[in-house]
C-alpha positions as CSV (number, residue, x, y, z in Angstrom):
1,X,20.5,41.7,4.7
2,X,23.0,39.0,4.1
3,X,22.1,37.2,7.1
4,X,17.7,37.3,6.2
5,X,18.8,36.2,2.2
6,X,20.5,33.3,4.1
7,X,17.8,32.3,6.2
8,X,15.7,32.3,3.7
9,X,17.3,29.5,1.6
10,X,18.2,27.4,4.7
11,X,14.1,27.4,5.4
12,X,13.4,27.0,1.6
13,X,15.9,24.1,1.9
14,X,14.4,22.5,4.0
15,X,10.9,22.9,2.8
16,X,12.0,21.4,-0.8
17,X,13.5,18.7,1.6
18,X,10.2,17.6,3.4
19,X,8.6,17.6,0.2
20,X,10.8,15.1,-1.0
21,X,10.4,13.0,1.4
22,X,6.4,13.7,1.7
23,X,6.5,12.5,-2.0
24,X,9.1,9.7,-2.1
25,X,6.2,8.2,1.7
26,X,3.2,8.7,-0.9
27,X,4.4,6.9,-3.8
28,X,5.8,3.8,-1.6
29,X,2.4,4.2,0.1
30,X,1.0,3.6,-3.1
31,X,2.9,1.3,-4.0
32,X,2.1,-0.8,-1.0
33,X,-1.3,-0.7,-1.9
34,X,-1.1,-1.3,-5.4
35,X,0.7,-4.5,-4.7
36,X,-1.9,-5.7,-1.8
37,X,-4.6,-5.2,-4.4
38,X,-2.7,-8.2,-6.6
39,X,-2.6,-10.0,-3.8
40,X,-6.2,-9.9,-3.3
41,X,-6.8,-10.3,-6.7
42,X,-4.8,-13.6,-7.0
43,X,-6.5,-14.8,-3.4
44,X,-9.7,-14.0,-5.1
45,X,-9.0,-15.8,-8.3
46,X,-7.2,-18.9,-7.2
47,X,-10.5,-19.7,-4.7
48,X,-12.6,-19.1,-7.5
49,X,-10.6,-21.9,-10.0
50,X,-10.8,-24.3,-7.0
51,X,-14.2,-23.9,-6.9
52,X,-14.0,-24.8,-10.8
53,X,-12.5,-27.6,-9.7
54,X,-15.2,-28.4,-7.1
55,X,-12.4,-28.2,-4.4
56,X,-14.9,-25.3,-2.9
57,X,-18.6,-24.7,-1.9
58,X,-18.9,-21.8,-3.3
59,X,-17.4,-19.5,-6.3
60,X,-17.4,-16.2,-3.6
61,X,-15.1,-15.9,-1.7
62,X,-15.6,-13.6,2.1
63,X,-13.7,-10.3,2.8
64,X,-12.4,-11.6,6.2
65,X,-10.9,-14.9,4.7
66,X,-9.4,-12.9,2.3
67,X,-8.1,-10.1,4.8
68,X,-7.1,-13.2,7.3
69,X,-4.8,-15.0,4.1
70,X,-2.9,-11.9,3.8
71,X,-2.4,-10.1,6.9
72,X,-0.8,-11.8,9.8
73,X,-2.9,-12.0,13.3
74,X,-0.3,-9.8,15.1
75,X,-0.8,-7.0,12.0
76,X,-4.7,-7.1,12.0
């Protein structure tokens, strides 16, 4: 009996220890993405004040430019 109550808190152990670090890989996933949407935001925002200054074409900016300004070739 000893030996099953034992067995049963090493697997519940480890359980609550996946979990952990299931939840600590979603929030720095989260995270990650939270900060590349600033990035974006700023890329998007800084084209359109250059095209305030009529250092652009146009006040749009595309999503490849804006995917190829923030993501290294050899990540795409």
């Amino acid at each position: 009996l000893f030996v099953f109550i034992l067995l049963g808190l090493i697997t519940l152990w480890g359980i609550l220890l996946f979990l952990r670090y299931r939840w600590r890989k979603m929030e720095e996933e989260e995270q990650a993405m939270y900060d590349m949407v600033k990035k974006i935001i700023a890329v998007v925002q800084d084209h359109y004040k250059e095209w305030e200054r009529n250092l652009e074409r146009y006040p749009y900016v595309g999503i490849f430019h804006v995917r190829d300004s923030l993501i290294p070739p050899q990540s795409r």
